[in-house]
C-alpha positions as CSV (number, residue, x, y, z in Angstrom):
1,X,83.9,107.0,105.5
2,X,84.5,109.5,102.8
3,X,83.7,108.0,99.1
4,X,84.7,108.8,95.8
5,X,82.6,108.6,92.8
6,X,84.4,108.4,89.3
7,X,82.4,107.8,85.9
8,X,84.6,107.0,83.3
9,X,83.7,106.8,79.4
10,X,85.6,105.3,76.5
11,X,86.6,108.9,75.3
12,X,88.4,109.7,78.9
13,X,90.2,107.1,78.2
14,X,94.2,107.2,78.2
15,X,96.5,104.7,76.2
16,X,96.0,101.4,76.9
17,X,98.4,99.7,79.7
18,X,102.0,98.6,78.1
19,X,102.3,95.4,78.2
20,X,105.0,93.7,80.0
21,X,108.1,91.5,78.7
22,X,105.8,88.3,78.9
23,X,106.5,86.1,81.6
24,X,105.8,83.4,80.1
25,X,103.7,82.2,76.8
26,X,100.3,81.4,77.5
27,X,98.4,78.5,75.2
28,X,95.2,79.6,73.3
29,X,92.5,78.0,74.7
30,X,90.8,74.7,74.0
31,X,87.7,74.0,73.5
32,X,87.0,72.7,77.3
33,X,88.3,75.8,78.4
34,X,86.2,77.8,76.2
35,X,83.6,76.1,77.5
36,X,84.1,77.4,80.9
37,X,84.3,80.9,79.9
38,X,81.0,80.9,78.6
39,X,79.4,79.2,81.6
40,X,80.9,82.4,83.4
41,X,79.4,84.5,80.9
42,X,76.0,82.9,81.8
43,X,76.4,83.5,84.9
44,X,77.1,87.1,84.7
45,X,74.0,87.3,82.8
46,X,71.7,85.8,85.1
47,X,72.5,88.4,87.8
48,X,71.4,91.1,86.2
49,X,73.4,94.2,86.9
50,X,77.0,93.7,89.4
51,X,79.7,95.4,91.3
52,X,83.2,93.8,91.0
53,X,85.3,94.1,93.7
54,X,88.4,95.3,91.5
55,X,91.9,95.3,92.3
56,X,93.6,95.9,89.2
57,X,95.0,92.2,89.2
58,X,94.6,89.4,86.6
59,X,91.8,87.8,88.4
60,X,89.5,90.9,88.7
61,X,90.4,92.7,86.0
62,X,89.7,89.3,83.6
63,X,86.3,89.2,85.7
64,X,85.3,93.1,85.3
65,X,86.1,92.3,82.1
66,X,83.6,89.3,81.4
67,X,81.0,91.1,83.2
68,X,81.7,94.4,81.2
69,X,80.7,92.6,78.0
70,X,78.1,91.0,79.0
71,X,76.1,93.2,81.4
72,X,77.6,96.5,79.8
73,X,76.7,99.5,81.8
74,X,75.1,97.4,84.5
75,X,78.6,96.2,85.8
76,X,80.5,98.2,87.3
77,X,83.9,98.3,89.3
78,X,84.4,98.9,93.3
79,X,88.2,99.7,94.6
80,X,88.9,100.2,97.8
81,X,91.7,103.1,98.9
82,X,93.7,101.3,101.6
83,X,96.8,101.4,103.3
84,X,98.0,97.5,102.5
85,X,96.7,98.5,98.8
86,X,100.1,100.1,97.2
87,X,99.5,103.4,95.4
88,X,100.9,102.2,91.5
89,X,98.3,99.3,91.5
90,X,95.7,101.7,92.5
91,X,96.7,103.9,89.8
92,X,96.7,100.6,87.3
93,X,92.9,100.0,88.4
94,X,92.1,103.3,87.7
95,X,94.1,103.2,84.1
96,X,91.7,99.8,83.4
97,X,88.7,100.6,84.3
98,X,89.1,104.1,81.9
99,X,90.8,102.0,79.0
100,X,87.9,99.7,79.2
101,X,85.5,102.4,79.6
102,X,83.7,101.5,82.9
103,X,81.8,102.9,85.5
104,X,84.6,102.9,88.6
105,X,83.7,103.5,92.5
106,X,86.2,104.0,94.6
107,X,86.2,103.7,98.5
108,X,88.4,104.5,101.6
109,X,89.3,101.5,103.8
110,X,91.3,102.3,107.3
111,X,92.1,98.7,107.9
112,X,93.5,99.6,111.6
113,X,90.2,100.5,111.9
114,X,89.3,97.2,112.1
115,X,89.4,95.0,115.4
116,X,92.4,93.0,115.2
117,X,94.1,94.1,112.1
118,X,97.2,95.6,113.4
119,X,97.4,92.5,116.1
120,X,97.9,90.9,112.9
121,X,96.2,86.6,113.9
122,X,96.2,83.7,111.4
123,X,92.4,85.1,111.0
124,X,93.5,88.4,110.4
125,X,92.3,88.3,106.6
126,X,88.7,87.4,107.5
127,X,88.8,90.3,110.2
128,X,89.6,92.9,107.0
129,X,88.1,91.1,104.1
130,X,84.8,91.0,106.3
131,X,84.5,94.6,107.2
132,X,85.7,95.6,104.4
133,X,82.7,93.8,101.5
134,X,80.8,94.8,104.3
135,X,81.1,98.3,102.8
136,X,81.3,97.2,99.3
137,X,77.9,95.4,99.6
138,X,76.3,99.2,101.1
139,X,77.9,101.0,98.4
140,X,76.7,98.8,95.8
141,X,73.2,98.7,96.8
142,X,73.3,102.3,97.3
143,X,73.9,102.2,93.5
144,X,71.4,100.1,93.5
145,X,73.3,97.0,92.5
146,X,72.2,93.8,94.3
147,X,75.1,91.5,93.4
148,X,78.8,91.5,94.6
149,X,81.5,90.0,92.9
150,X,85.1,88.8,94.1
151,X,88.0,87.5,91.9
152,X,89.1,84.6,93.9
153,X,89.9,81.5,91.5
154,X,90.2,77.7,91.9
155,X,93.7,78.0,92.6
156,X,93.1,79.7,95.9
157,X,91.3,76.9,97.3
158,X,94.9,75.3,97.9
159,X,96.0,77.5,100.2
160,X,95.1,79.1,103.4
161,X,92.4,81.8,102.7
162,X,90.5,82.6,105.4
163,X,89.2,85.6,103.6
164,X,86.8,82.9,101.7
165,X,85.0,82.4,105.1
166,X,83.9,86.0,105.3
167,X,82.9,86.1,101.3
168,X,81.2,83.4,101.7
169,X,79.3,84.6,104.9
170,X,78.4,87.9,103.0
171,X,76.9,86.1,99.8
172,X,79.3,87.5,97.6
173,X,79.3,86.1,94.6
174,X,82.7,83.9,92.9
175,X,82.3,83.3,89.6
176,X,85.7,82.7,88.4
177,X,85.6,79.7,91.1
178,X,82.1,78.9,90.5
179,X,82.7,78.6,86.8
180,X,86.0,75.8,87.8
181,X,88.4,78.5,86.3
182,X,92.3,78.3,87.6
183,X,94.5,80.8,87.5
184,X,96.3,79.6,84.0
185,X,92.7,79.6,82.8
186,X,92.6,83.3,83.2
187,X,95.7,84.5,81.7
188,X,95.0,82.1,78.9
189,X,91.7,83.7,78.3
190,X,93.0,87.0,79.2
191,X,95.2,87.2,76.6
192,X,92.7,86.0,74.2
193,X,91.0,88.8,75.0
194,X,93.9,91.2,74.2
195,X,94.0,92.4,78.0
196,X,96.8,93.8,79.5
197,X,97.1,92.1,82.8
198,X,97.2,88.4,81.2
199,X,100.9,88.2,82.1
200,X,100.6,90.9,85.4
201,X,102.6,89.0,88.2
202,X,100.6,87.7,91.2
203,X,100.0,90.4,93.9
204,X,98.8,90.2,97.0
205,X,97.8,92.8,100.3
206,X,100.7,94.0,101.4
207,X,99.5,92.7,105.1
208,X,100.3,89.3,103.7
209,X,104.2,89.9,103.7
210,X,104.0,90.0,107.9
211,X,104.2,86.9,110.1
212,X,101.5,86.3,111.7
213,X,101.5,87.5,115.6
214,X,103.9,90.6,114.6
215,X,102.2,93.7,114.6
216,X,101.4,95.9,111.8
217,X,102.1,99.3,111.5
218,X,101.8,101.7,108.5
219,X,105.1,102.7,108.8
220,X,106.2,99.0,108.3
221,X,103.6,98.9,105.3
222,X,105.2,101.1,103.3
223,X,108.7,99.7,104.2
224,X,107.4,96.9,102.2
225,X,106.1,98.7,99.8
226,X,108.8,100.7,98.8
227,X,111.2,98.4,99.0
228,X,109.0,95.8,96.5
229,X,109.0,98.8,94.3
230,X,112.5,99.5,94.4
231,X,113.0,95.8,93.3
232,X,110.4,96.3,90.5
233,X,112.3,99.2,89.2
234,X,115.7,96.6,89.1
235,X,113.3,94.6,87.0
236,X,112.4,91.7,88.8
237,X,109.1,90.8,88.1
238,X,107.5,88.5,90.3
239,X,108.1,88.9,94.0
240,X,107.7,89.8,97.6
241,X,109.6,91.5,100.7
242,X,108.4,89.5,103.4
243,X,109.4,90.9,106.6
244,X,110.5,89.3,109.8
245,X,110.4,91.0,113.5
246,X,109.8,94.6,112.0
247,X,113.9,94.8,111.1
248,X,114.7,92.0,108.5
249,X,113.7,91.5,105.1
250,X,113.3,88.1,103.0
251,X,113.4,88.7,99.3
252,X,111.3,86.1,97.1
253,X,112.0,85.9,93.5
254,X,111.3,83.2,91.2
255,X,114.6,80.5,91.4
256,X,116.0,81.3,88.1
257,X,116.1,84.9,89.4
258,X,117.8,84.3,92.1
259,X,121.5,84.4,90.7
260,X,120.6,88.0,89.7
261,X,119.5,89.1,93.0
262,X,122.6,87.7,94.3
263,X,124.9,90.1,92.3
264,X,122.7,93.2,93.0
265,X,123.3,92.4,96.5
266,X,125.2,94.8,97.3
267,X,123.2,97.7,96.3
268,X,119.6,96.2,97.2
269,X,120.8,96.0,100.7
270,X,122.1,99.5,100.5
271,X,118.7,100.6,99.6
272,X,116.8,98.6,101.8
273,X,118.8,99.8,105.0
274,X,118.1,103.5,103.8
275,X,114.1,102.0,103.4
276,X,114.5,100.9,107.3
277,X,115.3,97.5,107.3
278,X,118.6,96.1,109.7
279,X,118.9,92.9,108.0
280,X,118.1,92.3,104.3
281,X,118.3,88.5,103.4
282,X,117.8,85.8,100.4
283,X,114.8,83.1,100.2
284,X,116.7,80.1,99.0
285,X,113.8,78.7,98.1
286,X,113.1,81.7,95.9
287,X,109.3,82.9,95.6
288,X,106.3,81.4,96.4
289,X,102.9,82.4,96.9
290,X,101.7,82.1,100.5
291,X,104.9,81.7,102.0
292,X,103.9,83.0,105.3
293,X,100.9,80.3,105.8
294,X,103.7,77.7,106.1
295,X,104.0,77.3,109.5
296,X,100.0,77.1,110.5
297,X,98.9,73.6,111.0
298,X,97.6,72.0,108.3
299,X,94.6,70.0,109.9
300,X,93.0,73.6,110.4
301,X,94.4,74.5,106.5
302,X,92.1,71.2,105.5
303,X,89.2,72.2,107.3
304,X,89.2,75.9,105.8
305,X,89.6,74.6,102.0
306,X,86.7,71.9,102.9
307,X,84.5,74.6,104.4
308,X,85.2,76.6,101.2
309,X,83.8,74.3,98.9
């Protein structure tokens, strides 16, 4: 596994990340809230020196954040290179971690490496997730850093994330969950904190866009990818290209978004035939996140979120 080691410093550091036409406004936060955030900060503190797992999203990035300020140079950021990891958001990690002047580590993940990946089962994110804080947790302590952290929020205990399984087998630390913090907590608080990503939409591995029992292929990955970026580009924020049978797309965007998808239809699935896709087709019931975890029985969904806890 070939690793990259990048030091960054305050002065390195470009202009800060533009911020996006908000989403939506996010409330200051109250005093219970406030409350929460520095129980996080405690327990940041208590571990001494820490490796966040860092994406670039809202969640890590308001967690390498936390731990920035309160363990300084003894938190620092791991992202991993990865095929189902699109190439802007790595480039936005990197852009973060210089604007906030951290220590960043980066490391090359070959997810069809990984038993199972490409076969793509309804386990298929505990398969990756596990192999791949696996090497995290030896970078880190090669670094000699003991603790690993993870961005995963209260939120994500209502869906299916069998990715917590293998965190939680690893020891990994989850202090945004551990501290009771949702995900409006963390753009509240984010924004408080002047950070860029408070109103960054919701991303997830681009792995998550298959259904489950179709294979994955890096060809097919960055059919995705391309064509979420093309969408970006139109200016829809918030969305995903799920794809069906390796040949048909089904576009997600938030409801009131929809009627502008509609007229663009035209030349969306223009481009997303020249991308690869046969078929290019409209979610009525617009985006949502987790989509693809819809049809898995919810008696085993219950038992995952129970086991989580």
């Amino acid at each position: 596994m070939t690793r990259t080691d990048s030091v960054h410093s305050p002065a390195q550091a470009p202009e800060p990340l533009k911020k996006s036409a908000p989403a939506q406004e996010s409330p200051l936060p109250d005093d219970a809230l406030l409350a929460r955030y520095r129980t996080l900060k405690e327990q940041l503190r208590s571990l001494g020196s820490l490796a966040v797992a860092f994406s670039g999203g809202v969640d890590s990035a308001f967690l390498a954040r936390a731990a920035h300020d309160v363990l300084g140079d003894r938190a620092v950021l791991i992202t991993a290179r990865a095929s189902s990891f699109p190439a802007k958001e790595l480039d936005e990690a990197k852009q973060f971690a210089l604007s906030e002047g951290i220590t960043q580590y980066e490391v090359d993940f070959d997810e069809f490496s990984v038993g199972g990946f490409a076969e793509n089962p309804e386990n298929r994110c505990y398969l990756c997730k596990r192999e791949l804080f696996s090497r995290i947790l030896a970078l880190a302590a090669e670094k000699g850093i003991p603790h690993v952290a993870e961005g995963s929020n209260l939120d994500d205990l209502d869906d299916y994330r069998p990715g917590l399984a293998a965190i939680a087998e690893l020891d990994v630390e989850s202090p945004l969950r551990a501290a009771g913090l949702t995900k409006e907590d963390i753009r509240a608080l984010s924004h408080m904190l002047g950070l860029p990503t408070w109103d960054k939409p919701s991303f997830a591995c681009l792995a998550s866009r298959f259904v489950y029992g179709e294979r994955i292929t890096p060809q097919r990955l960055r059919m995705v990818e391309n064509a979420e970026q093309y969408l970006m580009k139109l200016g829809f924020r918030q969305l995903r290209v799920r794809i069906h049978g390796g040949n048909m797309a089904r576009i997600e965007v938030p409801e009131e978004a929809l009627p502008v998808l509609f007229a663009k239809r035209a030349a969306v699935a223009g481009e997303l035939r020249r991308i690869g896709f046969t078929y290019v087709t409209m979610d009525l019931d617009g985006y949502r996140t987790g989509s693809m975890n819809e049809t898995i029985g919810r008696t085993e969904f219950r038992e995952e979120k129970q086991d989580a806890l």
